[in-house]
C-alpha positions as CSV (number, residue, x, y, z in Angstrom):
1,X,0.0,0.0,0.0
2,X,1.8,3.5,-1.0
3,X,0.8,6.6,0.2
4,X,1.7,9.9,-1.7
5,X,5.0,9.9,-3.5
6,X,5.5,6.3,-3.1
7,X,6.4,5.4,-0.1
8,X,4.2,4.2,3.2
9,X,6.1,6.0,5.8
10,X,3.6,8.2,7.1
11,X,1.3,5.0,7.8
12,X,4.0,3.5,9.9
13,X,3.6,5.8,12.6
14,X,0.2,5.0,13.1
15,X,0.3,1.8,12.6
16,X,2.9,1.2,15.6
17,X,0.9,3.5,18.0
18,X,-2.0,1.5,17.0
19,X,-0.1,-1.8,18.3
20,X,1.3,0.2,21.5
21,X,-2.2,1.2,22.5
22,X,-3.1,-2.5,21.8
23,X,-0.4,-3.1,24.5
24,X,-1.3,-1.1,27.0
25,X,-5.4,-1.9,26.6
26,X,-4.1,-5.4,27.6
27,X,-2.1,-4.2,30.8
28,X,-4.6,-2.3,32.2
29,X,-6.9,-5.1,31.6
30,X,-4.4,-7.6,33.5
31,X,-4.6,-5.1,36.9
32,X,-2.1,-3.6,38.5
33,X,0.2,-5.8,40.1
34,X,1.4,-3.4,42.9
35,X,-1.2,-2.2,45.7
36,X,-0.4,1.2,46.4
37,X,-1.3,2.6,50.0
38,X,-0.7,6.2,50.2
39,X,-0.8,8.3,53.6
40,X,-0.6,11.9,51.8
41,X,-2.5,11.2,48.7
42,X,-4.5,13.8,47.6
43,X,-7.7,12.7,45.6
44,X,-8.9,16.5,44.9
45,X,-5.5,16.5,43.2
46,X,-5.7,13.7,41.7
47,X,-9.2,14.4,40.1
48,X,-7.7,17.7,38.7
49,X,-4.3,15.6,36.9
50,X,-6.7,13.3,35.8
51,X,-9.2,15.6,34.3
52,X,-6.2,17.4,32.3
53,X,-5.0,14.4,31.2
54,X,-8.3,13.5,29.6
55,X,-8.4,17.1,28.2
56,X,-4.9,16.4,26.5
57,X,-6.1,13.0,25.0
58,X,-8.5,15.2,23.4
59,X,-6.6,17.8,22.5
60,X,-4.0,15.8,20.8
61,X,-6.4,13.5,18.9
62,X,-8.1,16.3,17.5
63,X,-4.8,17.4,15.9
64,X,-4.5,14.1,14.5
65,X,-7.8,13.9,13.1
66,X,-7.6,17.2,11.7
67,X,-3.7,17.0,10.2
68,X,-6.0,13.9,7.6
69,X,-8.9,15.4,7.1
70,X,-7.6,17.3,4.1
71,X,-5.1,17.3,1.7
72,X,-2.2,17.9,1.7
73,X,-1.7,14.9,4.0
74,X,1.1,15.2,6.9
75,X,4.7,14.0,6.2
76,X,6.3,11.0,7.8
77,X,8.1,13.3,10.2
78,X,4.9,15.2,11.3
79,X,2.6,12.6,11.5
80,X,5.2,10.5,13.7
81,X,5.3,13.9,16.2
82,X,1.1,14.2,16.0
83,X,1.6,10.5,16.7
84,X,4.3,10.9,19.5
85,X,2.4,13.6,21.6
86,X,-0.9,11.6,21.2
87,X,0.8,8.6,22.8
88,X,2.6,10.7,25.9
89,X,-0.7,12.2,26.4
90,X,-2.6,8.4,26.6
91,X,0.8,6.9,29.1
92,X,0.3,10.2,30.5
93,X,-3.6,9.2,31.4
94,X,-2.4,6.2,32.0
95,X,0.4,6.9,34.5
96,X,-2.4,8.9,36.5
97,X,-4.7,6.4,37.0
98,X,-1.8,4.0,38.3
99,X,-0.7,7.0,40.9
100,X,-4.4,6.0,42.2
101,X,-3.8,4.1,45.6
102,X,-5.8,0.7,46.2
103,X,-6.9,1.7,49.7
104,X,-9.2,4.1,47.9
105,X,-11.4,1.5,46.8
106,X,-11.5,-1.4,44.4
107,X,-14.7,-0.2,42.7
108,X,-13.3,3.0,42.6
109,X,-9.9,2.1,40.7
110,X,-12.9,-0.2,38.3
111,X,-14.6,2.9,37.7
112,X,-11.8,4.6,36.3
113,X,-9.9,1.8,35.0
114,X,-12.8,1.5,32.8
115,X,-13.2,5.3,31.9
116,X,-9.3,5.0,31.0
117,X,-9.4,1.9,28.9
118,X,-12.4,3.2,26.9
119,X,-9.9,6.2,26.3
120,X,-7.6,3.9,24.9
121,X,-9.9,2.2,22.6
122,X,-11.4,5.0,21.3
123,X,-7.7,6.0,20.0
124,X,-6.7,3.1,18.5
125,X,-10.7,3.3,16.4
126,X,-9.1,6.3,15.0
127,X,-6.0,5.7,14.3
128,X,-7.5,2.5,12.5
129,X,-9.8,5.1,10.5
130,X,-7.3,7.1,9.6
131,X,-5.4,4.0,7.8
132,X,-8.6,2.1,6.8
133,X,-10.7,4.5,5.2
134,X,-8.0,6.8,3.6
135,X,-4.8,5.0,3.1
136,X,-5.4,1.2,3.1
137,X,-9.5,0.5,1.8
138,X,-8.8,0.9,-1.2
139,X,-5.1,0.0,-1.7
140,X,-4.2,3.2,-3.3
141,X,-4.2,6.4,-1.5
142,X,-5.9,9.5,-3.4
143,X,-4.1,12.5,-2.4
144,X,-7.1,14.3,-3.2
145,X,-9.5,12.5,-1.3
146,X,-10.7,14.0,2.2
147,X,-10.5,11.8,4.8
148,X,-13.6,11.8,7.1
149,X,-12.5,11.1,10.9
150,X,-15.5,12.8,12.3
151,X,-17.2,9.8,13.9
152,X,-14.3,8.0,15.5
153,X,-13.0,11.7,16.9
154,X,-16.1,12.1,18.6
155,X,-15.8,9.2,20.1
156,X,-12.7,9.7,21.4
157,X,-13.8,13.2,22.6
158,X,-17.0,11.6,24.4
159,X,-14.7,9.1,26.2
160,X,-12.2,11.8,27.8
161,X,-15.7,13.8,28.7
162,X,-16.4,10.6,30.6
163,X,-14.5,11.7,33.3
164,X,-16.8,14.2,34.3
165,X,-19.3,11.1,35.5
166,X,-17.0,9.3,37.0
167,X,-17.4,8.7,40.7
168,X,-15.5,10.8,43.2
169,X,-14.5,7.8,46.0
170,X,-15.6,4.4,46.0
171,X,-19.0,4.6,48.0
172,X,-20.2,6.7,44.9
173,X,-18.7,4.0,43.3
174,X,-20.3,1.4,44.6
175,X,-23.8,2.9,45.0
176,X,-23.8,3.6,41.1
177,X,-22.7,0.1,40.4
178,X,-25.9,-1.1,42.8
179,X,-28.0,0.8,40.9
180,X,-27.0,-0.2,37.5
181,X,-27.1,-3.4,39.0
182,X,-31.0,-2.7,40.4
183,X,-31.8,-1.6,37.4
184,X,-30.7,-4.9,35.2
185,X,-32.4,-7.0,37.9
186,X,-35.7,-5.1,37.7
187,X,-35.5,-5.2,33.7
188,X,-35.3,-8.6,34.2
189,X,-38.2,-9.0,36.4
190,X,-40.7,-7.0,34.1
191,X,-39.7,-9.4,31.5
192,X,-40.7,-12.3,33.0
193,X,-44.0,-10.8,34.6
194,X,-44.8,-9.7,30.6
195,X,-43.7,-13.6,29.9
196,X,-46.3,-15.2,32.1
197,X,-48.8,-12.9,30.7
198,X,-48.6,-14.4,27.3
């Protein structure tokens, strides 16, 4: 598959952040070995770090999304830095979350383990975009043609303004996994009662 001029350089950055991100997906996923007790942790502080990181996931994918949206398409060398400050911004994220201690509550870390990993995803959907529908679907790349990451940049944007809904400490935590759980359960029950009416 070439891109402009020839050569498929400019995909190459994209396509190794896209297996990094694949790689840190599946650490978070395995836990976090360490258990972190912290006697002058500060959540408040902690809540503002990780609400700038999210801010700078989004920041940085947007620039991404918007260097191949037109022509003339990025340079190896300028989509490998788009790509570079995209990926200190996610291990960035990522590094945040770890800093939060296990004493502060297992469905707590969840919560935001979760928030963080959807982060992650929603990254690697665009950087897949970005290769799939412009540079790889159809085998040759159009210089001309306007690439159209809209949907998987909103995504990514609506999975850092997640972290506005996360829970604060791990009762909130817990009380909004109840109630989701509640909620499942009493969906289930209505569909039984609307069973054994038929």
């Amino acid at each position: 598959v070439m891109a402009c001029g020839g050569e498929n350089a400019t995909l190459l950055p994209l396509e190794s952040f896209r297996e990094n991100m694949q790689l840190v997906e599946k650490q978070i996923k395995g836990g976090d070995p360490r258990k972190r007790v912290a006697e002058t942790f500060d959540i408040q502080e902690f809540w503002k770090r990780l609400d700038l990181q999210f801010q700078g996931v989004s920041k940085e994918a947007t620039k991404l999304s918007l260097a191949f949206s037109k022509p003339p398409e990025p340079s190896a060398k300028e989509c490998a830095d788009l790509v570079g400050c995209l990926e200190a911004s996610i291990l960035a994220l990522v590094s945040t979350f770890y800093n939060l201690p296990s004493d502060h509550g297992d469905t707590l870390r969840k919560s935001v383990s979760d928030s963080v990993l959807n982060v992650v995803h929603s990254v690697q959907v665009l950087a897949s975009s970005i290769i799939e529908t412009g540079l790889l679907a159809s085998g040759v790349h159009h210089c001309t043609q306007q690439l159209d990451q809209l949907p998987s940049t909103g995504s990514v944007w609506s999975a850092c303004d997640s972290v506005s809904q996360l829970p604060r400490d791990n009762k909130a935590a817990v009380l909004a996994k109840l109630q989701s759980v509640s909620k499942l359960v009493n969906d289930a029950l209505d569909e039984l009662e609307e069973v054994e009416l038929i």
